[in-house]
C-alpha positions as CSV (number, residue, x, y, z in Angstrom):
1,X,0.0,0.0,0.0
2,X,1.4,3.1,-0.5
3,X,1.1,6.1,2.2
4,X,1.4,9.8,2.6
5,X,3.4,11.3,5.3
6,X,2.7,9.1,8.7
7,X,0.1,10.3,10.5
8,X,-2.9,9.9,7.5
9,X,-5.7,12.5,9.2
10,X,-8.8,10.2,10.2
11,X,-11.6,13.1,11.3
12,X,-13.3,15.4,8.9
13,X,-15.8,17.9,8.4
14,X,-18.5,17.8,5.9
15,X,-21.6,19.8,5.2
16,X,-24.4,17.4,5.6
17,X,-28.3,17.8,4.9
18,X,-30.3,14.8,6.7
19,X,-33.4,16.2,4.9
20,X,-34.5,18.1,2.1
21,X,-35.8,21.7,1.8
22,X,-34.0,25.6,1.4
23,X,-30.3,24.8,1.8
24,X,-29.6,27.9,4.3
25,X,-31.9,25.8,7.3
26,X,-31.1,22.6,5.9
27,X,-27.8,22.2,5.7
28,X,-24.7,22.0,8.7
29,X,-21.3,21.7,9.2
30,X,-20.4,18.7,11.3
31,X,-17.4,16.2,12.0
32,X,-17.7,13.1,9.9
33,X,-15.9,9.9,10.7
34,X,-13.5,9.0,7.9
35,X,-13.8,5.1,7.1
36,X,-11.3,2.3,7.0
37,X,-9.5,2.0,3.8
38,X,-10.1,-0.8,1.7
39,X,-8.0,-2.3,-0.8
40,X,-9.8,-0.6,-3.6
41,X,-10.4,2.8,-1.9
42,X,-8.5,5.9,-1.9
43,X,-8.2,8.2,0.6
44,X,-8.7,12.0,-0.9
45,X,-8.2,15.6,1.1
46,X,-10.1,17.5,-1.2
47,X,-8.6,21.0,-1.5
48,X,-12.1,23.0,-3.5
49,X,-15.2,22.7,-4.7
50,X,-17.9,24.4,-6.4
51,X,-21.4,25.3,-5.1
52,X,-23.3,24.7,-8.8
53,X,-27.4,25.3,-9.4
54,X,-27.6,21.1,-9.4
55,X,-26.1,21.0,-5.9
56,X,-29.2,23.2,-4.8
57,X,-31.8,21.7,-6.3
58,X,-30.2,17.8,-4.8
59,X,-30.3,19.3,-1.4
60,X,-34.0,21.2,-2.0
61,X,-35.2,18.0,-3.3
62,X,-36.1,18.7,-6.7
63,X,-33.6,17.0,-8.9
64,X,-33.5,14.0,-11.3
65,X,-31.1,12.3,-9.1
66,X,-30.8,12.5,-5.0
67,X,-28.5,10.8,-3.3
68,X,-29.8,8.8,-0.1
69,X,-30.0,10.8,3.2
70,X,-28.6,11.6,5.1
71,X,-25.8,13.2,2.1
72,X,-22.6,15.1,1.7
73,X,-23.6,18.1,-0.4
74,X,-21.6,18.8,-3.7
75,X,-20.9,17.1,-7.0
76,X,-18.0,18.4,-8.1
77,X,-14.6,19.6,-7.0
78,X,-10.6,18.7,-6.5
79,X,-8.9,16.7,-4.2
80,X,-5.3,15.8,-3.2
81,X,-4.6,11.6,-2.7
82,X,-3.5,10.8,0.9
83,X,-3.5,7.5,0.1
84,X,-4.3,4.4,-1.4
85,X,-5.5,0.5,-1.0
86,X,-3.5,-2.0,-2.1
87,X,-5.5,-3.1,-5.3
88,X,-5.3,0.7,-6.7
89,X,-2.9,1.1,-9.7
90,X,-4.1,4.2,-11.4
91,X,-3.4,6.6,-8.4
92,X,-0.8,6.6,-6.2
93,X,-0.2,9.6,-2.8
94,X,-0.2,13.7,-4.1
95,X,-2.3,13.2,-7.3
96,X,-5.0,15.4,-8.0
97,X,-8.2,13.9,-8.5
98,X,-11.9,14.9,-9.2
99,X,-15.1,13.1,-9.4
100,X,-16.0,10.6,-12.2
101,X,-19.5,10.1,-11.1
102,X,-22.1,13.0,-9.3
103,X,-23.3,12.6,-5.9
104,X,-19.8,12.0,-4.7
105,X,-20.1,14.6,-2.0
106,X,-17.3,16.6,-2.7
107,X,-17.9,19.5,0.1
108,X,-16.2,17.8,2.9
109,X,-12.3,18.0,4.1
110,X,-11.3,14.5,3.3
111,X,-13.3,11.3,2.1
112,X,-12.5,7.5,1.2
113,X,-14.1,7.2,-2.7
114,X,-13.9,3.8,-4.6
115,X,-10.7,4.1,-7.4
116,X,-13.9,3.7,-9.8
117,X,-15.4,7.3,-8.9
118,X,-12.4,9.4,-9.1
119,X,-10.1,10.6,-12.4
120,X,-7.0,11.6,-12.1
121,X,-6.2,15.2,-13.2
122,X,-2.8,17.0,-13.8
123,X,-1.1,18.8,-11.3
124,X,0.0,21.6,-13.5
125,X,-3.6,23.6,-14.0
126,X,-4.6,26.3,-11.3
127,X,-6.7,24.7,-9.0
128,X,-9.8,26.3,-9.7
129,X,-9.8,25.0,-13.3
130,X,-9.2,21.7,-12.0
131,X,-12.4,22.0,-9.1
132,X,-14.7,23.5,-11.9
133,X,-13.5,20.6,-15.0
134,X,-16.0,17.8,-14.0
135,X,-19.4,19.6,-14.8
136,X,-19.6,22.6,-16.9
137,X,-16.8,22.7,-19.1
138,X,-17.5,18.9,-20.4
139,X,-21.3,20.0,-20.8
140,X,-20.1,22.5,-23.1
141,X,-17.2,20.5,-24.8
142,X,-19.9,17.7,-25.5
143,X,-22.6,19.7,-26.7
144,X,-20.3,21.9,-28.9
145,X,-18.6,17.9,-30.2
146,X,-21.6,15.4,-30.6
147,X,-24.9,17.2,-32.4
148,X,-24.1,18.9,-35.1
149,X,-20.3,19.1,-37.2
150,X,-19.1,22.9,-36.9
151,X,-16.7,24.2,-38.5
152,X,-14.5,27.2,-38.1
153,X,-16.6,29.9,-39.4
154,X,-19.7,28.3,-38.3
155,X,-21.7,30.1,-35.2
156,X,-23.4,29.2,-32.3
157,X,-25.9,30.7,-30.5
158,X,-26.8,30.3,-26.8
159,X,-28.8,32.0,-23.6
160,X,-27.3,31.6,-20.6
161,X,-24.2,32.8,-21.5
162,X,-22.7,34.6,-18.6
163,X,-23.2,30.6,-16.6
164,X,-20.7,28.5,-15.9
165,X,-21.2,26.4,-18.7
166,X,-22.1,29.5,-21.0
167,X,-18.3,31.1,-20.6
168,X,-16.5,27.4,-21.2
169,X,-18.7,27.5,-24.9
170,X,-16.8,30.9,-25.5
171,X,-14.0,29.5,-24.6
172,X,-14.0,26.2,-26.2
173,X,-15.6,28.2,-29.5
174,X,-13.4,30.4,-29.9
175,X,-10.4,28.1,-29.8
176,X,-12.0,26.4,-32.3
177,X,-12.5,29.3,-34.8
178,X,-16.4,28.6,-34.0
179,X,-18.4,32.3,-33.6
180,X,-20.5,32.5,-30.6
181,X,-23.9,35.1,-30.5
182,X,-24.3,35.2,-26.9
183,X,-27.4,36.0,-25.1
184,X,-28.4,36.9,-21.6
185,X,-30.9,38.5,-19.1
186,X,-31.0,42.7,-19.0
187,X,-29.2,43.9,-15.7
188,X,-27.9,46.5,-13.9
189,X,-24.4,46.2,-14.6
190,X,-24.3,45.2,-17.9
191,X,-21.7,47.1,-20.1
192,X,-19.2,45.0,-17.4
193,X,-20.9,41.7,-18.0
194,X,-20.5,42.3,-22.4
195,X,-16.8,43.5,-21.3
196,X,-16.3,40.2,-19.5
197,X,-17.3,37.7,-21.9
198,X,-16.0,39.6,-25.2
199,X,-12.5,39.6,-23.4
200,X,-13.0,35.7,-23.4
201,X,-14.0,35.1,-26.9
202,X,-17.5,36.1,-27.7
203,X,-18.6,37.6,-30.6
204,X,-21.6,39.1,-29.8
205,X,-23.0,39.4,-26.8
206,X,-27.0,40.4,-26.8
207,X,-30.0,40.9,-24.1
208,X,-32.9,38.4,-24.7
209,X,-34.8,42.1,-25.9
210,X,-32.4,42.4,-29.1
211,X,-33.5,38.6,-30.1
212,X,-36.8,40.2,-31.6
213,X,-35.4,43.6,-32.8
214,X,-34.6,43.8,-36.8
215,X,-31.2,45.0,-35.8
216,X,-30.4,41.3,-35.4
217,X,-29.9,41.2,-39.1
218,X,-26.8,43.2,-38.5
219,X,-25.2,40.4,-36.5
220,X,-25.7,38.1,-39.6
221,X,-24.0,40.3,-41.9
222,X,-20.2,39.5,-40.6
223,X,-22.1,35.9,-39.3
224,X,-23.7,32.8,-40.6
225,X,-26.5,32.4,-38.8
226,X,-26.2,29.0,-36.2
227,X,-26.9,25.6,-36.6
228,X,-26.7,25.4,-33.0
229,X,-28.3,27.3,-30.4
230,X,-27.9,26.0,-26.5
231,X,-30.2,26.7,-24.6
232,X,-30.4,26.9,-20.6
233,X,-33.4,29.0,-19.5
234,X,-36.8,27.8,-21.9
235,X,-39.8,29.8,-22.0
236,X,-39.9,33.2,-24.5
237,X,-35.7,33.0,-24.4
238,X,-36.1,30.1,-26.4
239,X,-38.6,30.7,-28.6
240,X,-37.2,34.2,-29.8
241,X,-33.3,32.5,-30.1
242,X,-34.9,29.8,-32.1
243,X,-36.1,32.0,-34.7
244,X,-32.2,32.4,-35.7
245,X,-32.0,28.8,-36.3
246,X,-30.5,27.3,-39.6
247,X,-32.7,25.1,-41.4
248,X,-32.0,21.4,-40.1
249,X,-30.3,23.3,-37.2
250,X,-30.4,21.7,-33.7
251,X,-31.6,23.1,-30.1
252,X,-29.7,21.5,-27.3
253,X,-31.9,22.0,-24.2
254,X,-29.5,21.2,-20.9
255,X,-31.2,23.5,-18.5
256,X,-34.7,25.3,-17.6
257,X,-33.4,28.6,-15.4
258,X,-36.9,30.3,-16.4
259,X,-38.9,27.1,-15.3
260,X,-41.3,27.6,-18.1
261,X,-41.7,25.4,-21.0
262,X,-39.9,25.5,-24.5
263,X,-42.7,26.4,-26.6
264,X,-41.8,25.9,-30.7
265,X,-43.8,27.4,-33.3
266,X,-45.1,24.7,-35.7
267,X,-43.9,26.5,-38.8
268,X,-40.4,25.7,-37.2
269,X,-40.7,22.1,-37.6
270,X,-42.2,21.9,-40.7
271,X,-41.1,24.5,-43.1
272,X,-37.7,25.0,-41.6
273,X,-37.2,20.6,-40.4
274,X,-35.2,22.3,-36.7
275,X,-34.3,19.2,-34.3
276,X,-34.8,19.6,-30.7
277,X,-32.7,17.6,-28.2
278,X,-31.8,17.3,-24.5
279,X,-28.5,16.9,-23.2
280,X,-27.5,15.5,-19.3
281,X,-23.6,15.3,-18.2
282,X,-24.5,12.9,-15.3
283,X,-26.7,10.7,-18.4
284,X,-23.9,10.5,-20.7
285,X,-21.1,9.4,-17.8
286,X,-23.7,6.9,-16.9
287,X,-23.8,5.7,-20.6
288,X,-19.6,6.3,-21.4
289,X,-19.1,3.9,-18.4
290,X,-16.9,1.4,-19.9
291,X,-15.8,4.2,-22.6
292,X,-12.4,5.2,-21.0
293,X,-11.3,6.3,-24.1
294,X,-14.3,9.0,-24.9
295,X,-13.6,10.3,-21.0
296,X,-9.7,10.1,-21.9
297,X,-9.9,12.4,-25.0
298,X,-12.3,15.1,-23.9
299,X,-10.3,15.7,-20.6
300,X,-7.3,15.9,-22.2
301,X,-9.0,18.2,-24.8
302,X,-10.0,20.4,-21.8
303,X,-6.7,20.4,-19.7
304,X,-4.7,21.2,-23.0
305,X,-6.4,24.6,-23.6
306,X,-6.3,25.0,-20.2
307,X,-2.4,25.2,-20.3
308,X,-2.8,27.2,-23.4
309,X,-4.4,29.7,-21.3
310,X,-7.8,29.2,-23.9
311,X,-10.0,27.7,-21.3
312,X,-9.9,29.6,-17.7
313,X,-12.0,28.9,-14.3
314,X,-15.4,30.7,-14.4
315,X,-15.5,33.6,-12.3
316,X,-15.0,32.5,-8.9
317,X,-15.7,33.5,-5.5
318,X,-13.5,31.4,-2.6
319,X,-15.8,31.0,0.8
320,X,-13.8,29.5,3.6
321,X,-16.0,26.2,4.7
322,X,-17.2,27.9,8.1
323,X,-18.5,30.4,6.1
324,X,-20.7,28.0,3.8
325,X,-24.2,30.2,4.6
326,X,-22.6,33.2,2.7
327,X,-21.8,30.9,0.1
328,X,-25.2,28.9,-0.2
329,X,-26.8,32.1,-0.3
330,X,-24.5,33.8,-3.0
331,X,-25.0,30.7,-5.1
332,X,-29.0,31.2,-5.2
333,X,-29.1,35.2,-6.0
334,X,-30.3,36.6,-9.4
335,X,-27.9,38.0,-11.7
336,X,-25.1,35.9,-10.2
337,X,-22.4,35.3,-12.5
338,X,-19.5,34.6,-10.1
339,X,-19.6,31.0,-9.2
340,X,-18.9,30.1,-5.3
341,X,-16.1,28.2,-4.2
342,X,-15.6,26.6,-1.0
343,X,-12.3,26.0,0.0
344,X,-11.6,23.0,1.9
């Protein structure tokens, strides 16, 4: 078996929820007992991890997937290897790891995971990047590879845009010689939000108003229009970003932010033939199981722009663990593009 330093820590702290309902009453900060190691286990300190809209609704109940109660909030996030049974060969004491499965738990100092649920990440990307890889940046890598062939030149067009998810399709785009129309919500500070995203690729960045204004004909003058469009919110959002649709083009649904339906005009489907589809990360790790290969080659994708310095962290705000409240809070506020961080 290979060890860390003597002395392996045995007592951790987690942020438990024994029931479901609003995360501020629900969930506390206890002391956890660490288990035994077994011979395919590995012991993890985990160092970050994210608070992401799927964390919320898992602990408020409302989710496809719950894990059983009473559960370790958090799906996502980066630990260091303490050590290791003695049947584990991939990982061996000071790799980095993240999860390979959701509902892992991931806000907690230190946990004992099967070898099966973890993937080893390099140690050479910031940290944040590497507690922010498992979720949103291989939604967007996935959505942008497997429904439609772009090429550079082609455009996308997506709602959302300022999410987590939303900022690693700029990213990913753009590296990719892919244009990106990118649309989000009116707010107060908005000439700073346009700033932020055209500094990391976009090409146009619109409020869900402009989708029905003629000037959006001026977009499609230096633009094709898409044969993608993502979309994260539904209801009128949709509807209106649809309208810019190729012929034969495809909708990816992977979130419903407005909770309203997608509602598509029936000229859509039969004069211009649009294809509507729905995309889950947690559904295709379930189904890519047994495909190391597939897992392989997109996280190597991801980590290689990452050292290129073409795919960053969203932006982040780091919350000590006592202060997890402030961060659960944060997390749930309109408007919020600055994606919380415990630090663990």
């Amino acid at each position: 078996m290979q060890r860390a330093a003597a002395g392996v820590l045995r007592a951790a702290r987690a942020l438990l929820y024994e029931r479901h309902g609003e995360p501020s009453a629900v969930v506390q900060l206890k002391d956890i007992e660490v288990p035994k190691l077994g011979d395919t286990d590995v012991h993890v300190k985990m160092l970050a991890a994210p608070v992401n809209p799927a964390d919320i609704n898992m602990i408020q109940g409302t989710y496809a997937t719950l894990s059983p109660l009473p559960a370790v909030g958090g799906n996502e996030g980066v630990g260091e290897v303490l050590e290791v049974g003695s049947r584990v060969a991939a990982l061996k004491a000071g790799d980095w790891v993240i999860p390979a499965t959701s509902g892992l738990g991931t806000w907690r100092t230190q946990g004992v995971f099967p070898e099966q649920m973890l993937l080893k990440v390099p140690r050479d990307i910031p940290m944040l990047c590497a507690a922010t890889l498992s979720v949103n940046p291989c939604t967007a890598y996935r959505m942008l590879a497997d429904f439609e062939t772009l090429a550079p030149g082609d455009s996308v067009i997506q709602n959302a845009a300022n999410s987590g998810v939303g900022q690693a399709v700029i990213q990913i785009a753009k590296a990719s010689g892919i244009k990106t129309i990118n649309v989000v919500r009116d707010r107060p500070d908005l000439p700073k939000l346009v700033e932020r995203l055209t500094a990391l690729g976009a090409d146009h960045v619109i409020t869900e108003d402009m989708l029905r204004k003629p000037e959006m004909k001026d977009v499609f003058k230096s633009i094709p229009k898409p044969r993608l469009a993502l979309n994260c919110v539904g209801g009128k959002s949709t509807t209106e970003m649809l309208r810019h649709l190729q012929p034969k083009g495809t909708m990816v649904t992977y979130g419903g932010m407005a909770k309203q339906p997608v509602m598509v005009p029936v000229s859509a489907f039969i004069f211009r033939d649009v294809r509507l589809r729905g995309f889950w990360m947690t559904q295709w790790r379930k189904e890519h199981e047994q495909d190391q290969h597939s897992v392989a080659t997109m996280m190597d994708a991801l980590c290689q722009l990452i050292r290129r310095g073409q795919l960053t962290a969203p932006a982040c705000t780091q919350v000590p663990l006592q202060d997890y409240q402030e961060a659960l809070e944060a997390a749930m506020k309109p408007f919020t593009s600055s994606k919380q961080i415990l630090l663990l």
